[in-house]
C-alpha angles and dihedrals in degrees: 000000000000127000112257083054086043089059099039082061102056108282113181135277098240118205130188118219138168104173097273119134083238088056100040085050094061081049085069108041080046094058092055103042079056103060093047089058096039097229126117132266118237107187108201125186107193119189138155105227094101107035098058098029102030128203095278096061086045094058092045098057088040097255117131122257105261097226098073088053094043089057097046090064099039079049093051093044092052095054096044087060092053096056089054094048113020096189095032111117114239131177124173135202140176112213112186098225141106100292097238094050081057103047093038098059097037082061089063080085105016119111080216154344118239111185139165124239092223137063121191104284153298111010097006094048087065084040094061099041089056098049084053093053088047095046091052086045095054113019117115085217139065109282113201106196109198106235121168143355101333084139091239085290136109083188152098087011116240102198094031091226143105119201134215133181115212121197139189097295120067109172124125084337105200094192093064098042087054094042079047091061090045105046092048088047085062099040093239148129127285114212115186116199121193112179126206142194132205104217116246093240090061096056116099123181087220103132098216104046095028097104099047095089100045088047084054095052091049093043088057098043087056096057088043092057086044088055096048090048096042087106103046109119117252093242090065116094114228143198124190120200129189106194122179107220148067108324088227100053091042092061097043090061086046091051089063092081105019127108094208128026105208115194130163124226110200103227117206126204119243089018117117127181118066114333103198128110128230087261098059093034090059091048095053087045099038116024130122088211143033122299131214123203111210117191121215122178125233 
């Protein structure tokens, strides 16, 4: 079964923890986007202890072995989740690997990522914050990155709006559709930006035609916004917005009174590094609110 089947039929909301108050944070916003959607939550800490050292060398130098640690977090995670949410499925597992290997490939079947921004402090606090820029950059599925104040909560929603960017190219736009099945889960709005610029060689200071070239661009981002929305169903609320300015400073205003920041990140085949463009990297590092990462492929 492949993965995109795998997903359609209720893969689970995978969330990354290691015992920090960033992470347990994202344990609880996961539960509850879990149980919106009505999959199950698989909580994963991944670390590398183990792995490269192994138990033998840390009782030797009189360190504890990092698995019963490890369970103890993924243990109190778990539980943290079922109180939440007493009927909601939960399963937990510690992997000793590099924490973005592991994420990313348990989102090769997961319906989603939901990961902090934060780790527990000094080093591995940079450390953290990078895994969760590398697992937005490379995850097949969609990655949400807690930013801001959600209150440790995807419901019920504060600012009653899910926001979406929209950019030049419309087809088959996985972010919206994405921003469309949220929005509809919590019963919000969905507002769709497009920004749009007018080029600095097509500006005159002529006083009777200045105005022509920035009226085009706007005209066009409009129907731009009106294509990529041509599939939204009819019960979904919906808001369209043509802002003049830099995309990424649009959406980080939008993101002041929005519940759920939604951005794509074109993926290419046969391309490695980060794939994540300047759009989608300013919202994880800059949003008020939480952020979701949508791949497309190119």
């Amino acid at each position: 079964m492949n993965t995109a089947v795998e997903r359609a039929l209720g893969g689970p909301l995978v969330v990354g923890v290691d015992g920090s108050e960033p992470s347990l944070r994202a344990v609880d916003w996961a539960a509850d986007e879990a149980v919106l959607r009505g999959v199950p939550l698989r909580l994963v800490y991944a670390c590398l202890w183990e792995r490269y050292e192994g138990a033998a060398l840390a009782r030797d130098i009189g360190r504890p072995t990092a698995l019963p640690l490890a369970q103890d977090v993924v243990g109190a995670a778990a539980e943290r989740a079922r109180v939440r949410h007493p009927d909601l499925k939960v399963t937990a597992d510690v992997v000793f690997e590099e924490p973005e290997y592991a994420l990313v490939r348990e989102g090769r079947h997961a319906s989603a990522l939901v990961v902090g921004t934060r780790g527990r402090s000094g080093i591995a606090e940079m450390l953290l914050g990078s895994v969760s820029l590398a697992v937005a950059a490379r995850a097949d599925c969609p990655v949400i990155v807690l930013r801001g104040s959600h209150d440790n909560r995807a419901t019920p929603p504060v600012h009653r709006r899910v926001v979406v960017g929209v950019g030049e190219d419309v087809k088959e736009s996985a972010a919206v559709g994405f921003a469309v099945a949220e929005a509809r889960r919590r019963g919000v709005t969905l507002e769709a930006v497009r920004a749009w610029r007018c080029p600095a060689h097509e500006s005159t200071d002529h006083p009777l035609i200045s105005g022509e070239p920035a009226r085009l661009h706007e005209e066009r981002a409009a129907e731009q916004l009106e294509a990529a929305l041509r599939d939204v169903p009819a019960d979904i609320e919906v808001r369209r917005r043509t802002v003049e300015g830099h995309a990424r400073r649009v959406l980080l205003a939008a993101s002041h009174e929005a519940d759920l920041l939604v951005v794509g990140a074109r993926r290419r085949e046969g391309h490695f590094g980060l794939q994540l463009g300047r759009v989608a990297h300013a919202a994880l590092h800059h949003s008020d609110c939480p952020v979701a990462v949508v791949p497309q492929q190119a």
